[in-house]
BAFI-709457 format. One record per residue: y, z, x of N, C-alpha, C, O, CB in turn; residue in three letters. Coordinates in steps of 0.02 Angstrom, whole numbers, plus 50000, padded with zeros to 5 digits. Glycine has a CB too. Layout:
YZXYZXYZXYZXYZXALA...
# end
This chain:
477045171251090477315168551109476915175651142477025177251200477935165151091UNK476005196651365476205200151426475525195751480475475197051540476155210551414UNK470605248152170470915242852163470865244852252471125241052293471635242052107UNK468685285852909468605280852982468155288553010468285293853039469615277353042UNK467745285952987467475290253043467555288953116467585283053134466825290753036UNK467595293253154467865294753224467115289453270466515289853257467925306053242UNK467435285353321467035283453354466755289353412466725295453404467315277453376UNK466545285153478466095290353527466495290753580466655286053616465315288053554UNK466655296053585467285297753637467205300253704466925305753702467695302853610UNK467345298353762467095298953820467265308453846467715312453832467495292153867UNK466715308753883466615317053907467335319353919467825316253940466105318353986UNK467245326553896467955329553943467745330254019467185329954043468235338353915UNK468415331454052468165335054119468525339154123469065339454094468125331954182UNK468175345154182468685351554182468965348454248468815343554282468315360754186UNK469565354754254470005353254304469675351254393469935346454422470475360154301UNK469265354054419468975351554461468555345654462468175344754510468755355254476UNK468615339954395468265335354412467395335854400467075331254425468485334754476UNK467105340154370466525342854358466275341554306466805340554276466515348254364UNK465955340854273465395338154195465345345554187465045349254227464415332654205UNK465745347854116465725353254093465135352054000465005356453960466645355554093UNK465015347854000464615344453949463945346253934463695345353878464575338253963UNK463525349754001462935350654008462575356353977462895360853949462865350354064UNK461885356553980461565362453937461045367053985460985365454044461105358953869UNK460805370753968460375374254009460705380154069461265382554060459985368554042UNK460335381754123460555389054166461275386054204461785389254218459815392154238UNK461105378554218461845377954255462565378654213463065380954240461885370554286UNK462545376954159463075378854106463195384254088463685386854060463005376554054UNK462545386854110462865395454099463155400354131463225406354117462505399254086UNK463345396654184463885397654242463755405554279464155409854297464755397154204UNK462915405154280462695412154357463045412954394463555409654399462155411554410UNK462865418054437462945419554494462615413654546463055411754584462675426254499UNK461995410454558461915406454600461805399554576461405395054589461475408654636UNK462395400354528462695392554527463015391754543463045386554575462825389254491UNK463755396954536464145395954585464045395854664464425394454710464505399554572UNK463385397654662463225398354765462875387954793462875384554844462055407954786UNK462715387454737462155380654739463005375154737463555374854709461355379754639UNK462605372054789462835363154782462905360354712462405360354675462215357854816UNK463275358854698463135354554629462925347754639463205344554684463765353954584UNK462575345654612462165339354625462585333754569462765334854511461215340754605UNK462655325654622462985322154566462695321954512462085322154504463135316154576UNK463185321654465463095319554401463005312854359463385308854386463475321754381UNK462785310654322462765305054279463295299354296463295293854323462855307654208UNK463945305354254464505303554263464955304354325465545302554331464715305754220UNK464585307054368465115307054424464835303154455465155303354507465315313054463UNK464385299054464464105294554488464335288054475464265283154512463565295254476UNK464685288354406465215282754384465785280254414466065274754411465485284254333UNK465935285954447466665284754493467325283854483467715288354501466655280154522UNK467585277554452468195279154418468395283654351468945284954326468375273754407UNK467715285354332467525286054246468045294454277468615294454254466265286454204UNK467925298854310468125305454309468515306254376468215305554429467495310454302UNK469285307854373469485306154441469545316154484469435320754445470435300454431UNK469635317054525469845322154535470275327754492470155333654476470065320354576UNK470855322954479471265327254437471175327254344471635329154308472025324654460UNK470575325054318470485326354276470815323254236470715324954178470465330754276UNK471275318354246471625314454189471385304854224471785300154216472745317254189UNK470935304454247470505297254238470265295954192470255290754159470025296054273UNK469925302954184469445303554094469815298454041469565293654011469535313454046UNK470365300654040471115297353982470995292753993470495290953962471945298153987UNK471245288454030471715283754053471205275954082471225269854074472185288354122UNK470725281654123470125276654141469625271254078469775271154018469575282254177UNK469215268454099468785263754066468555268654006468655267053948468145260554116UNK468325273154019467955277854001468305279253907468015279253853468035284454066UNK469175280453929469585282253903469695274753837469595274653776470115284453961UNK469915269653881469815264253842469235263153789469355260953733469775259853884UNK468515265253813468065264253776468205269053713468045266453659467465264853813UNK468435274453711468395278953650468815277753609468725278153548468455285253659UNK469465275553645469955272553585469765264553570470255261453548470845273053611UNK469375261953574469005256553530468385257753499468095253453465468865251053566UNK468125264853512467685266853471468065268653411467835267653355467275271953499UNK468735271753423468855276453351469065272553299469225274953245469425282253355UNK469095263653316469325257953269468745253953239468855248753208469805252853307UNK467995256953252467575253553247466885256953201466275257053204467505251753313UNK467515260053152467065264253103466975259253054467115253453069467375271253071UNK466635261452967466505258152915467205256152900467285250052897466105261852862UNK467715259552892468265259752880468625253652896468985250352859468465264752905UNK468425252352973468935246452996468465238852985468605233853019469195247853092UNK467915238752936467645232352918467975231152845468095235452803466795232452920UNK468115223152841468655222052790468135218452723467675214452718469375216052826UNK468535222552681468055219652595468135213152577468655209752575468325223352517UNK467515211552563467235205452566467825202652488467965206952446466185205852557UNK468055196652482468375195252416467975193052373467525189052388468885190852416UNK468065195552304467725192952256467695188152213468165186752177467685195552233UNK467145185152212466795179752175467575175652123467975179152092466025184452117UNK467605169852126468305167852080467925168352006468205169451952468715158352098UNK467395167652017467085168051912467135173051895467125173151833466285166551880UNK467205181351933467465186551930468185188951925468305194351899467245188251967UNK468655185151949469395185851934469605183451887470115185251858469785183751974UNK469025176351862469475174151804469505174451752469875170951718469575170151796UNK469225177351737469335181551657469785185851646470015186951590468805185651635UNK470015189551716470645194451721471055187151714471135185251656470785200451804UNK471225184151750471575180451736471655175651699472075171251714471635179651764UNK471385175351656471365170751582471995175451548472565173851533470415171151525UNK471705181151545471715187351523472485186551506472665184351452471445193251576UNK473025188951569473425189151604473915185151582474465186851560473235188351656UNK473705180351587474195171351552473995173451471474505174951440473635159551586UNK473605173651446473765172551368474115179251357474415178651304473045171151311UNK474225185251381474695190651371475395188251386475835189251345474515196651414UNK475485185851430476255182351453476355175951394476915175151369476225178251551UNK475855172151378476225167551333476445170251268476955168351239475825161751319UNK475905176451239476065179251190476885181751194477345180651154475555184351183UNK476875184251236477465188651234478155183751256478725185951253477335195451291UNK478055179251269478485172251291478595170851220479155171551197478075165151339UNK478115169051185478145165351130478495170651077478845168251033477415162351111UNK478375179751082478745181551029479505183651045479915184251000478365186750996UNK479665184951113480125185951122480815182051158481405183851158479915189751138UNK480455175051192480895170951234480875163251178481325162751136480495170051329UNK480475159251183480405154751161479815151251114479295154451116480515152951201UNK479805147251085479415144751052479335136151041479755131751040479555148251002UNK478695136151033478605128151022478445125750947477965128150918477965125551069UNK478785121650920478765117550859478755111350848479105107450880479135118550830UNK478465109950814478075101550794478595099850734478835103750693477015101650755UNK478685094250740479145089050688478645088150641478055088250659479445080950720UNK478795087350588478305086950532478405080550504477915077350484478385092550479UNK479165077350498479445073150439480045070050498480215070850557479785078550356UNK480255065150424480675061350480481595064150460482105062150487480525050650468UNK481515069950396482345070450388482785073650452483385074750439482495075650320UNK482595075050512483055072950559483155067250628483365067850685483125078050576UNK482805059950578483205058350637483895055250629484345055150587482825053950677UNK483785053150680483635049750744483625053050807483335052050861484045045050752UNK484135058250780484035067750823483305067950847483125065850901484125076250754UNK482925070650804482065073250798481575067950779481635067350718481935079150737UNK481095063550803480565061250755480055063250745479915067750784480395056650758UNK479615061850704478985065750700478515065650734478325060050749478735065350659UNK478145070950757477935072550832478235074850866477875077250910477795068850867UNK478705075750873479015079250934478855086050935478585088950888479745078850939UNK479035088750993479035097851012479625099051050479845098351107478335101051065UNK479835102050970480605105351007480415114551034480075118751004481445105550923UNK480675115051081480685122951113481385126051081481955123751087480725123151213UNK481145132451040481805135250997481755143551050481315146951077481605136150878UNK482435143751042482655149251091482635156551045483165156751014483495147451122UNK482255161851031481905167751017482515173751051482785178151018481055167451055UNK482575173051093482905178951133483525180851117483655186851119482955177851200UNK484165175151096484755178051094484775180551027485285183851016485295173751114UNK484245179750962484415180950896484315188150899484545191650854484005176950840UNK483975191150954483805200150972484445202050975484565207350946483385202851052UNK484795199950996485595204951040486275201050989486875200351002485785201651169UNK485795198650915486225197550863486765193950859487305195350834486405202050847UNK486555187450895486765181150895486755177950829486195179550809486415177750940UNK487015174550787487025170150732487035163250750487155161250807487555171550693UNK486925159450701486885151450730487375149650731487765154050714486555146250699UNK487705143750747488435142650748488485134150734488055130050750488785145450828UNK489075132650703489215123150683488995121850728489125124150784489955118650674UNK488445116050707488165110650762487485111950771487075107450780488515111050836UNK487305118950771486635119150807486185116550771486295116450711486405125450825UNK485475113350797484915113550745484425120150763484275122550817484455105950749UNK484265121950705483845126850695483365126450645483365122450598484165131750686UNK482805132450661482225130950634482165138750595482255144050625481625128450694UNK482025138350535482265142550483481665144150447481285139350437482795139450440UNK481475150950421480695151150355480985148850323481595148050328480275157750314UNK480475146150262480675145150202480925149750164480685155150147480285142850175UNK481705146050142482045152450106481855155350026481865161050003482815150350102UNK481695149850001481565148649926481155143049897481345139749849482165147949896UNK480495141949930480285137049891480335130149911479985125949884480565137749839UNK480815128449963480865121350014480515118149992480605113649951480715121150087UNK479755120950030479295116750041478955118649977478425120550002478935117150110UNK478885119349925478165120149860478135111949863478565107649869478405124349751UNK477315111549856477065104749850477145101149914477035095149904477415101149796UNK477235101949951476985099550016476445101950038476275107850035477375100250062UNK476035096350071475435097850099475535101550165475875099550212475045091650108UNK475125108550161474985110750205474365108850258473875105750238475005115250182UNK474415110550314473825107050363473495113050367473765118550364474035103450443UNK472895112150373472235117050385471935115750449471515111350457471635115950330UNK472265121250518471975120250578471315126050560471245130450518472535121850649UNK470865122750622470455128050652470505131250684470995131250721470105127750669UNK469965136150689469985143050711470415142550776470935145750785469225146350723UNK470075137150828470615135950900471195136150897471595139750926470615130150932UNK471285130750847472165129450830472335136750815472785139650845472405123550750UNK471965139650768472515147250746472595152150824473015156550829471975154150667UNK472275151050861472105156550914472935154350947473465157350949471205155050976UNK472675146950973473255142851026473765145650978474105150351000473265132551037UNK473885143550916474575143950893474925151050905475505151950924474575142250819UNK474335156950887474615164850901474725165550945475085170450955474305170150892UNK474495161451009474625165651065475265160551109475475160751167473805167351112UNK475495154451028476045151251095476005146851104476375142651081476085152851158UNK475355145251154475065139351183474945131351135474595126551149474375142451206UNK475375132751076475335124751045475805128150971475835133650942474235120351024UNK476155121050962476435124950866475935125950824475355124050816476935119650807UNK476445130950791476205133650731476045127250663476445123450635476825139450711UNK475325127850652475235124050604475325125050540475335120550499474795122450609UNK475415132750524475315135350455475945138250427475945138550366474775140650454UNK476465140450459476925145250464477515138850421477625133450449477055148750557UNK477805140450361478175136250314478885138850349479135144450343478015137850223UNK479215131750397479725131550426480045126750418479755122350385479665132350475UNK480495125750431481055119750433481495119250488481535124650517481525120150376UNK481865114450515482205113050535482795108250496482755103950452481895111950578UNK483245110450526484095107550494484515108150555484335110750607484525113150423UNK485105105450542485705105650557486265110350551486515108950497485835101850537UNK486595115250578486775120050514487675117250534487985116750587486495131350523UNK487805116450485488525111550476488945117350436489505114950430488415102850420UNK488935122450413489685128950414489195135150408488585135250403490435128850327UNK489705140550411489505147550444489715151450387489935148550338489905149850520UNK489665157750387489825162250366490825163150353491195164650399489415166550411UNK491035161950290491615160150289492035152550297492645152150298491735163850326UNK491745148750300491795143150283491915140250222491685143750176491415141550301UNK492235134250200492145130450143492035122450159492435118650186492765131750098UNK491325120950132491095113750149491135110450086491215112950030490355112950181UNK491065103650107491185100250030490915093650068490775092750127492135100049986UNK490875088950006490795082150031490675077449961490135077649931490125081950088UNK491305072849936491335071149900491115061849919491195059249973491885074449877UNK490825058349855490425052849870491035047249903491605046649882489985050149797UNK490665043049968491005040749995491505041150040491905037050063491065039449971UNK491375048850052492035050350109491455055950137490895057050115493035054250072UNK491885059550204491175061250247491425070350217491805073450180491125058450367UNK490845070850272490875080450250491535084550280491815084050334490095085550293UNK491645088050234492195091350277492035099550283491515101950260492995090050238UNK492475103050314492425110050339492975114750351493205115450407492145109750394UNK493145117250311493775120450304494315116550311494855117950337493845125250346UNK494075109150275494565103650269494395097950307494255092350285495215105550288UNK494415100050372493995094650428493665090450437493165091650470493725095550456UNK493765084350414493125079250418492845080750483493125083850527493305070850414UNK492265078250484491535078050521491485071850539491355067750495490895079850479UNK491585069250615491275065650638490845064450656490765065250716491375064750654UNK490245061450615489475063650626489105057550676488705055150636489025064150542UNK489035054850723488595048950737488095051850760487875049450813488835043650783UNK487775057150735486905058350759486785056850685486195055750671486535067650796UNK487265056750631486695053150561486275047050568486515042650605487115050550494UNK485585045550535485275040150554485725034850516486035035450464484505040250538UNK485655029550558486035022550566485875019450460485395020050422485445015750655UNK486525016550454486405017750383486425022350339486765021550288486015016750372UNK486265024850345486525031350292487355034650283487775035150328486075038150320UNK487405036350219488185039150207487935046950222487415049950232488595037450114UNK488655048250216488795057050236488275060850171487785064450180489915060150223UNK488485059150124488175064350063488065058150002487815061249955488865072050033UNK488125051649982488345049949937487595049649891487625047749833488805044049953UNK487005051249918486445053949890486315060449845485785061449816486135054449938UNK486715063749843487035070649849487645071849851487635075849898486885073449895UNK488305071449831488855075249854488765083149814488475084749761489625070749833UNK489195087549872489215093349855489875097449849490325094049874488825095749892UNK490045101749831490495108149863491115106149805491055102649755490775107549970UNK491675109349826491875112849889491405119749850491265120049790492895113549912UNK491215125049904490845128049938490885132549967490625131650022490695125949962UNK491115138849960491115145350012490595147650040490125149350005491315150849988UNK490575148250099489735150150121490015157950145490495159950178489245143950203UNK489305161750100489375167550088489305172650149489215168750196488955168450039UNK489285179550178489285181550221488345182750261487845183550227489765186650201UNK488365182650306487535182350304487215174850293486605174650285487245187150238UNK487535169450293487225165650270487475158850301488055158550323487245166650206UNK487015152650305487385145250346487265141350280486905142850232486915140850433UNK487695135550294487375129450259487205123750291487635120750323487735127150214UNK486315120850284486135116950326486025109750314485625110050267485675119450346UNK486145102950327485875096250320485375093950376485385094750437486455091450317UNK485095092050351484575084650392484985078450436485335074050410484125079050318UNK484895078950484485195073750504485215063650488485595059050504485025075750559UNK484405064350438484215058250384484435060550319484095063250277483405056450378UNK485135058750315485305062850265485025059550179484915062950128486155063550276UNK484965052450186484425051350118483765051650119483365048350085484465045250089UNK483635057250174482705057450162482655066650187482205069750216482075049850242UNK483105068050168483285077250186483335080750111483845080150077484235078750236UNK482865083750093483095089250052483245096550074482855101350075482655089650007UNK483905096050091484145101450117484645105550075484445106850018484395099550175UNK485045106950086485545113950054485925111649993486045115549948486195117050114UNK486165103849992486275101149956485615101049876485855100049821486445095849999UNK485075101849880484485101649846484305107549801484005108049748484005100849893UNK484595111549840484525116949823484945123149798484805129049811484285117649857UNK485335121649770485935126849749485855128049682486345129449647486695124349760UNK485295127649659485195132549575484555139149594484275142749553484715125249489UNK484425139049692483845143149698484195150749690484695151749655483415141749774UNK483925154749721484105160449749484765160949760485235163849734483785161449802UNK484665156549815485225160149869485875153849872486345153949912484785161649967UNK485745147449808486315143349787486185137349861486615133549882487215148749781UNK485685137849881485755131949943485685134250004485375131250047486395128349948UNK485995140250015486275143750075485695147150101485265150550072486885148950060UNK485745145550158485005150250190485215156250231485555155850282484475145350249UNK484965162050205485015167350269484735167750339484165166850360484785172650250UNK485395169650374485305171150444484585175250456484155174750499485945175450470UNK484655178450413483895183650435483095180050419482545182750419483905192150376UNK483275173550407482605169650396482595163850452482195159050449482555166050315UNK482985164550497483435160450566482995162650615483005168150641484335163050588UNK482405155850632481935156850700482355158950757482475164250785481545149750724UNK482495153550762482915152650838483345143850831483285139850785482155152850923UNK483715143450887483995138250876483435132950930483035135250970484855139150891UNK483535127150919483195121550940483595118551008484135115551008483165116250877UNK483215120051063483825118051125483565112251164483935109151202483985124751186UNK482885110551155482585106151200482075101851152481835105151106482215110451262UNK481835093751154481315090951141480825091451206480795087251251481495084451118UNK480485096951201480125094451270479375090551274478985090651322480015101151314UNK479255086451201478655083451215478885075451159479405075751126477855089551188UNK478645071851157478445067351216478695065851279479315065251280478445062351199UNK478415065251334479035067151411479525062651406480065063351434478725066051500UNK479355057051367480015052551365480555052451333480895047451329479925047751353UNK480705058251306480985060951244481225064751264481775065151236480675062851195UNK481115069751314481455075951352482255072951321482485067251319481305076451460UNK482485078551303483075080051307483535085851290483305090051252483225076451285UNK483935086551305484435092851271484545092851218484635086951202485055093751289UNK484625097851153484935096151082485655100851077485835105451040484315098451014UNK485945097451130486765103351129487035101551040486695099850992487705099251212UNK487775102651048488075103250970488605098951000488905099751053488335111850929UNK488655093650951489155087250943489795091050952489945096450928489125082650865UNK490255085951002490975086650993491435089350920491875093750919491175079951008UNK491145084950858491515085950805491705092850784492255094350760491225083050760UNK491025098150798491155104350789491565109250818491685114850796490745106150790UNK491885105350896492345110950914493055107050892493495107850935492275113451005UNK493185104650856493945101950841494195107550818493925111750783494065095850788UNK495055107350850495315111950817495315112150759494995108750719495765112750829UNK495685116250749495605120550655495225119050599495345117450540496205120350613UNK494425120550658493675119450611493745125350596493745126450535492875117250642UNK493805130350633493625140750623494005142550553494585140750546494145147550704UNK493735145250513494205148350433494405153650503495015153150498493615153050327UNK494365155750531494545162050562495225159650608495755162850608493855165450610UNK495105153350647495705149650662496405148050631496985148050653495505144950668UNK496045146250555496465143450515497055150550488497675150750488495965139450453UNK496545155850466496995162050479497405164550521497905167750504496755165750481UNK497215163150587497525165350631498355165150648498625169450682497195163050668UNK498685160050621499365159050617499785166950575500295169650598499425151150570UNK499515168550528499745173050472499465178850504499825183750508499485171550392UNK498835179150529498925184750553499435188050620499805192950621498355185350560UNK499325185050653499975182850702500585186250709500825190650744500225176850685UNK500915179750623501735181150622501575190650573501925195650583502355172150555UNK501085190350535501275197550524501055200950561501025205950524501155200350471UNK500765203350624500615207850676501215206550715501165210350763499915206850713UNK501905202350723502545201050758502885204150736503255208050766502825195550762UNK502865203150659503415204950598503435214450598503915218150591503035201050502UNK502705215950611502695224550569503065227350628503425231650602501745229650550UNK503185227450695503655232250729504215231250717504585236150718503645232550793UNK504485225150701505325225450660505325229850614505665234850616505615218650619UNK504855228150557504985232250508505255239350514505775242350502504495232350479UNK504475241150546504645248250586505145249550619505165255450600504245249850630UNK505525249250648505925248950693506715247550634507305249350637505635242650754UNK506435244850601507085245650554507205250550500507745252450476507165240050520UNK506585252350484506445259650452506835262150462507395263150437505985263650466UNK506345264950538506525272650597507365271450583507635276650564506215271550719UNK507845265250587508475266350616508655269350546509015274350554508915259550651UNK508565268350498508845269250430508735276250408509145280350388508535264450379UNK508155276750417507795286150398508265289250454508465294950442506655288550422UNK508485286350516509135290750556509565292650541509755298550544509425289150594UNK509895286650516510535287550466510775290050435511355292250436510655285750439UNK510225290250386510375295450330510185302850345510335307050303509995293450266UNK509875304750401509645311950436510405314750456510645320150438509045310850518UNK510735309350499511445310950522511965312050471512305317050461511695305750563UNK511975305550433512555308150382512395314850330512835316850292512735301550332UNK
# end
């Protein structure tokens, strides 16, 4: 799923307006040079170029010309851009580092294999499972679907698919599902502390709670393929169904393995939040109403008792203290 040399600068002049620039006996400032005429110069023959007071030099043409010389070094010519068959290999580069790291740490893409969830999932699809919140030790919760390793053996005797070399590259780096990687997807219908059950002909329940299920596929009973429970689901651990519940071998299938049916959280991809392929299919996979009914939570269901005895213990106390007084005084 992660580079000025100085242009040509116009003559000084000294304070009288004079070409101090020159070489030979007149620059060497004799005795009968100072007696001799000075004869125009180059530049004084220019006229505005050198004014009397010695600050034309600046300001004049002359002046202009040097400060567009000093912008007209190697320096101020601009680098040519390079060739795009030259960038793009950096940038191939670039994108398969970002998908990698997309794919191990944000999200992921997965292929439907089978049909035990629909009408939810069919086969083909690409659900995007969310990677990121299971870091900061998120658990799955009633309702979600999630995509899980194999805990114990699921899949023995199913055909595995044999991509090529491409396929293995795309799949490592993200850019398409995993073809090889023995996963599942389910439903996960109770949590850690829970008791599920589901006896034939009546639907599933959850710390008593029937389950109003209408994402089961059309036709099918709750469990009567299977009934199970009742059921404590252990700490660390969910219990999951197929949403085709007579073409799902799910948790129900499996409770003489390992782990009695129950799959650990720590074998928990990510949860399944989006179908995002076929485009006509786009959709959200939120968690059905049924799961937030009140007094689904075992932790809810406690909550009354814990309550009246967190009300109850300052009476107590308080009736102590008056009594241990009492008898201090008398």
């Amino acid at each position: 799923m992660s580079d000025v040399t100085d242009g040509a600068r116009s003559p000084s002049a000294s304070p009288d307006g004079r070409d101090t620039g020159g070489t030979g006996p007149a620059a060497a400032g004799g005795p009968e040079d100072a007696a001799r005429t000075p004869e125009p110069s180059d530049s004084a023959a220019d006229g505005p170029a050198e004014g009397t007071d010695g600050s034309a030099g600046k300001d004049g043409p002359a002046g202009k010309d040097g400060a567009e010389g000093e912008g007209t070094g190697s320096g101020g010519k601009k680098k040519n851009a390079r060739p795009l068959w030259k960038e793009l290999p950096l940038l191939i580069g670039v994108a398969l580092v970002l998908a990698l790291l997309i794919k191990t740490f944000l999200v992921q893409a997965f292929s439907i294999p089978s049909e035990s969830m629909q009408n939810t999932l069919q086969r083909g699809d690409r659900v995007l499972v969310d990677k990121l919140t299971p870091w900061f030790g998120s658990e799955p919760e009633r309702g979600e679907v999630v995509v899980f390793h194999d805990p114990d053996g699921w899949l023995d005797g199913e055909p595995t698919p044999n991509p090529n070399a491409a396929q293995k590259f795309l799949s490592f780096v993200g850019l398409m599902p995993s073809a090889e990687e023995k996963d599942l997807i389910k439903r996960t219908i109770a949590v850690a502390g829970d008791t599920v059950e589901c006896k034939k002909g009546g639907p599933v329940r959850v710390n008593g709670k029937a389950l109003d299920e209408p994402y089961i596929f059309p036709g099918n009973s709750a469990c009567d393929d299977m009934p199970f429970g009742p059921f404590k689901v252990p700490e660390g651990k969910i219990w999951v169904m197929g949403d085709h519940r007579q073409a799902s071998a799910d948790s129900r299938y499996h409770t003489d393995d390992v782990n009695k049916g129950f799959v650990p959280v720590s074998q928990v991809v990510g949860r399944a939040i989006v179908v995002a392929w076929p485009v006509n299919r786009w959709s959200a996979l939120s968690v059905p109403d049924t799961f937030d009914q009140p007094g689904i939570s075992a932790a809810a269901g406690a909550a009354p008792g814990v309550l009246g005895l967190a009300g109850a213990l300052p009476l107590v106390l308080r009736r102590r203290r008056r009594l241990t007084t009492g008898r201090t005084a008398g």
